[in-house]
C-alpha positions in Angstrom: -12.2 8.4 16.4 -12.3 11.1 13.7 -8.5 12.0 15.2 -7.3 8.0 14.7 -9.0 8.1 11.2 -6.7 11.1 10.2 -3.7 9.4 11.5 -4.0 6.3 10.1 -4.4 7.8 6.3 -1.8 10.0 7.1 0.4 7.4 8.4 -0.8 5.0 5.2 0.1 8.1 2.5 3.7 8.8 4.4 4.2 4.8 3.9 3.3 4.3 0.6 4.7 7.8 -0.9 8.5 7.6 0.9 9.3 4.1 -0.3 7.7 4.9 -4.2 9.8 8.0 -4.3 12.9 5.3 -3.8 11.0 2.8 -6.4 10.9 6.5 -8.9 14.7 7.4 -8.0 16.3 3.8 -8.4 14.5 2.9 -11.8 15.2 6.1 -13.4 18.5 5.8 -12.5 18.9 2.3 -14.2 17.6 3.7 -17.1 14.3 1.4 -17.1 10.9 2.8 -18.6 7.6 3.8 -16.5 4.4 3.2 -17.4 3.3 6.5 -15.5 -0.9 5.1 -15.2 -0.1 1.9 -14.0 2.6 3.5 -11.3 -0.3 6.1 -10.5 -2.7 2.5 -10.2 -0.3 0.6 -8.2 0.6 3.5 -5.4 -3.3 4.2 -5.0 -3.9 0.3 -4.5 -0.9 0.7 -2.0 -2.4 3.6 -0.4 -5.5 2.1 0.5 -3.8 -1.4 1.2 -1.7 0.2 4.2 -5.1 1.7 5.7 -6.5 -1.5 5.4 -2.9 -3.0 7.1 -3.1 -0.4 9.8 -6.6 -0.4 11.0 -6.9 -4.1 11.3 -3.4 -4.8 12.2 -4.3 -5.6 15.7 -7.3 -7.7 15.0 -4.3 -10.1 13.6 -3.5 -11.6 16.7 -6.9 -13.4 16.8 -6.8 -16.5 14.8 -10.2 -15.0 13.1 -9.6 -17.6 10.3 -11.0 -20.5 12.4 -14.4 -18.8 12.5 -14.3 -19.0 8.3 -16.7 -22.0 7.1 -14.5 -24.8 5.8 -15.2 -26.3 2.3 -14.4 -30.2 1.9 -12.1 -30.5 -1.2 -8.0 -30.5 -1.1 -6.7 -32.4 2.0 -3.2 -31.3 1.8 -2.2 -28.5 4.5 -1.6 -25.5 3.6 0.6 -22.8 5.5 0.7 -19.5 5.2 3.8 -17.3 6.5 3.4 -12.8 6.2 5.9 -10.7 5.7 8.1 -8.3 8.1 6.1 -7.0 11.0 3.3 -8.5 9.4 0.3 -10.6 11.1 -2.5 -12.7 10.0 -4.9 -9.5 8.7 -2.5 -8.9 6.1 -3.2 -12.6 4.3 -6.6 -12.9 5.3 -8.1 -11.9 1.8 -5.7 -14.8 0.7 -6.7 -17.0 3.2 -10.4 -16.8 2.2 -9.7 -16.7 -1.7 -7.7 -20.1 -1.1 -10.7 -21.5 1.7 -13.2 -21.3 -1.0 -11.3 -22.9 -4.1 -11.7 -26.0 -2.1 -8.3 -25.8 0.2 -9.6 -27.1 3.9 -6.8 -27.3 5.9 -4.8 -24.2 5.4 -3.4 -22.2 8.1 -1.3 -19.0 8.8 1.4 -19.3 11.0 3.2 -15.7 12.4 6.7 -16.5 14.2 7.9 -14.1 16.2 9.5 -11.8 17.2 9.6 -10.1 13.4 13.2 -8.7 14.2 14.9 -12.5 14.7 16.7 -14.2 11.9 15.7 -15.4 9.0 16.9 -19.0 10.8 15.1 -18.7 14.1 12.4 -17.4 12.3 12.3 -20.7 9.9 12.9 -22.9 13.0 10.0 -21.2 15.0 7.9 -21.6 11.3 8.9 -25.5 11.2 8.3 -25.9 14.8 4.5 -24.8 14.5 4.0 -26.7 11.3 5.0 -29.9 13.0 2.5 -29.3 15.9 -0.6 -28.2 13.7 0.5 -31.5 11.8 0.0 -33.4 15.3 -3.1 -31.4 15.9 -5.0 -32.0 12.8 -3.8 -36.2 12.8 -2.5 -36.0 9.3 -2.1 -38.8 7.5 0.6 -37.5 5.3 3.6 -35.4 5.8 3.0 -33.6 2.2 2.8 -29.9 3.0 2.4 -26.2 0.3 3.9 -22.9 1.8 3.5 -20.1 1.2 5.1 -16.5 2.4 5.0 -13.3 1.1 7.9 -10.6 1.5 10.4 -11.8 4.2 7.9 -14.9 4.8 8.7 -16.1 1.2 12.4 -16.1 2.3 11.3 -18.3 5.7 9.2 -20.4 3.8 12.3 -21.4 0.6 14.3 -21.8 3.7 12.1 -24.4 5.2 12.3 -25.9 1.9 15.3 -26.2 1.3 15.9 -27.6 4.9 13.3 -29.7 5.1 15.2 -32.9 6.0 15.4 -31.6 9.3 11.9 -31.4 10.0 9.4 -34.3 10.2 7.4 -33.0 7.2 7.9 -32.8 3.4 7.6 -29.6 1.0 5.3 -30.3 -1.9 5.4 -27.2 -3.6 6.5 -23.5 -2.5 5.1 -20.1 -3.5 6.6 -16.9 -2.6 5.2 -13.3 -3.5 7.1 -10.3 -3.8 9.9 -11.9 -1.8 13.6 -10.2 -2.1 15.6 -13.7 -3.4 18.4 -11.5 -4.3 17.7 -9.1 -1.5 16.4 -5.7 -1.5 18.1 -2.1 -0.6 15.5 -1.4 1.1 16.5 -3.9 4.1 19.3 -1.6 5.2 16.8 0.4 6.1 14.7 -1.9 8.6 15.5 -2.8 12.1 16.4 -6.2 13.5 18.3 -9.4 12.2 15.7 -10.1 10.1 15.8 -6.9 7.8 19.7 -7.8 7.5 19.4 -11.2 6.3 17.2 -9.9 3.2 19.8 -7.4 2.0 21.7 -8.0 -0.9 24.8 -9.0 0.7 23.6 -11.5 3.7 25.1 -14.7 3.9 21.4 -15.8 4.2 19.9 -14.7 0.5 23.6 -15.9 -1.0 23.3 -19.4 0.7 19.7 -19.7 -0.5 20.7 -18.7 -4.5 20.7 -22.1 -5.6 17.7 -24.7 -4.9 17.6 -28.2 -4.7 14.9 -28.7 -7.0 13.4 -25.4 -8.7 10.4 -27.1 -9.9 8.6 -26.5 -6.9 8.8 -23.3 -6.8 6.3 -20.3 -8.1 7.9 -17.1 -7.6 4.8 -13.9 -7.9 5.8 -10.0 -8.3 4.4 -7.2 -8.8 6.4 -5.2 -11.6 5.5 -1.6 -9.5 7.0 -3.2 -5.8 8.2 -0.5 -3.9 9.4 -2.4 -1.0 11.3 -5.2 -3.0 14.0 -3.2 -5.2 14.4 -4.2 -7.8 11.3 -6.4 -8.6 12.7 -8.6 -10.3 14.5 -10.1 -6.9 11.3 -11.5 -6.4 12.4 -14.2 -8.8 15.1 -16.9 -9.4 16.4 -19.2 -12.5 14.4 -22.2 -12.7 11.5 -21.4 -10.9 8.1 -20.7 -12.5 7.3 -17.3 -12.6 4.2 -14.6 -12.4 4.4 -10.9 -13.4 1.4 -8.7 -12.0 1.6 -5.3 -13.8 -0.4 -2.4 -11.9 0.1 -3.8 -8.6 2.8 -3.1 -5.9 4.1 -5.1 -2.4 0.8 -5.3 -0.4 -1.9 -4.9 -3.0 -1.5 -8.1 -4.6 -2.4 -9.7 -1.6 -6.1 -8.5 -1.6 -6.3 -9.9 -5.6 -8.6 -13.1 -6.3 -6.5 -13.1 -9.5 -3.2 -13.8 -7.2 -5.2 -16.5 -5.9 -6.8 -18.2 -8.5 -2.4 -18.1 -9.8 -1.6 -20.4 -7.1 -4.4 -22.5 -6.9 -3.4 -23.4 -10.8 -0.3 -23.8 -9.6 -1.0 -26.2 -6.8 -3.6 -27.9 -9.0 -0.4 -29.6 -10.9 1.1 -30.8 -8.0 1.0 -34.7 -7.7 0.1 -36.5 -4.6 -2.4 -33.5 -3.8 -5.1 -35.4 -2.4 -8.5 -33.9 -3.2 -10.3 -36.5 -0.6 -12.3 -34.2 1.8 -10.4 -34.0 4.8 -13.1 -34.3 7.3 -14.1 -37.8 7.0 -10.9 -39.2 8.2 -10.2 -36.8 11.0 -13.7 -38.0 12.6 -12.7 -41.0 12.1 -9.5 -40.8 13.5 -11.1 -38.9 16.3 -12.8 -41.5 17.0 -10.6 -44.5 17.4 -8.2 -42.2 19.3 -11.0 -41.3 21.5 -12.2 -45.0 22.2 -8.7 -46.2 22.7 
């Protein structure tokens, strides 16, 4: 035990120190400024994030999230795509923050395998969205995504496909997600990492949105995983700067939350009627048919 503790914190400091010595190199050579506290805040947040990502990393295959009491409020499903190589534990914090501001049907989906294409990926992502849609007997086709990282790059390509699914995108939030790619990518293995690289035929295609109203783009200003931060964004969409903070950190802030639940709260045709009532009833008549 005492030997699996060790690795795992010297695992998380290799992780978090290798790619913020990249983050240190690259802004220095474009000349920008560092706040040298809040880059010290951000990589200890990061440090403790990864231990956090690697000792419950394989309890994120259990869909532990259907054991968290539901609170009646905001009918409108909610998905939830991670990042690269990424499960359910990493948005869990998320998942609970957004649970109790009154979102009841919100769900995380993981497609896999991590290494596929951004397309697959988004196909696999739709795919599952459609079937909890059957599952829960939703009235409406209105759907939110959201995706952090590389699932911030499934979920705006969802959106900007969705005519070929059976559902519609209300609104779409992506965190720390590389819209204008990332150097980092070349780095990563699979098809996956080398459709978020600056040059992939996937982040070019997806440069210009349909409608970038529905869009709320979150970074963190000290991301050493999406370079440069400012990927994270696009024209048009709305936007949220989090200083202090860095790729994985943000996710385990109620402040991150309470951003999107503002967000969401200006959507129109969110219905706010608990959800409940009308699946029982709907149970019901299917039941008695």
């Amino acid at each position: 035990m005492r030997l699996l503790i060790k690795i795992i914190f010297y695992l998380s400091f290799f992780f978090t120190l290798l790619p913020y010595i990249i983050f240190v190199y690259e802004n220095i050579g474009y000349g920008k400024k560092i706040n040298l506290k809040e880059l010290l805040i951000s990589f200890i947040k990061e440090f403790f994030s990864y231990v956090y990502l690697f000792s419950t990393w394989i309890f994120g295959f259990f869909k532990i999230e259907n054991y968290i009491p539901r609170k009646t409020g905001i009918k409108t499903p909610v998905f939830i795509i991670p990042g690269y190589f990424l499960n359910r534990s990493s948005v869990f914090f998320l998942f609970y923050f957004l649970r109790n501001k009154g979102f009841e049907n919100i769900f995380i989906i993981v497609p896999t395998p991590f290494t596929d294409s951004v397309e697959n990926l988004s196909y696999k992502s739709a795919k599952m969205i459609e079937e909890k849609l059957e599952n829960i007997f939703a009235d409406s086709k209105d759907i939110i995504i959201i995706g952090h990282s590389l699932g911030g790059i499934i979920a705006k390509y969802i959106t900007e496909n969705q005519d070929k699914f059976d559902f519609e995108v209300k609104k779409c939030v992506t965190i720390c997600s590389p819209h204008s790619g990332t150097r980092l990518a070349y780095f990563g293995i699979g098809k996956s990492s080398k459709d978020i690289t600056p040059e992939s035929k996937i982040i070019h295609g997806l440069k210009y949105v349909k409608d970038p109203s529905k869009y709320l783009c979150v970074c963190a200003k000290y991301d050493q995983l999406t370079i440069p931060y400012e990927s994270s964004f696009f024209d048009g969409a709305e936007k949220k700067e989090y200083n202090a903070f860095g790729h994985f950190s943000l996710l385990f802030s109620s402040d991150l939350a309470d951003t999107i639940y503002e967000f969401l709260q200006r959507v129109q045709g969110i219905e706010k009627v608990p959800y409940h009532e009308n699946y029982e009833e709907k149970r019901f008549i299917q039941e008695g048919s």
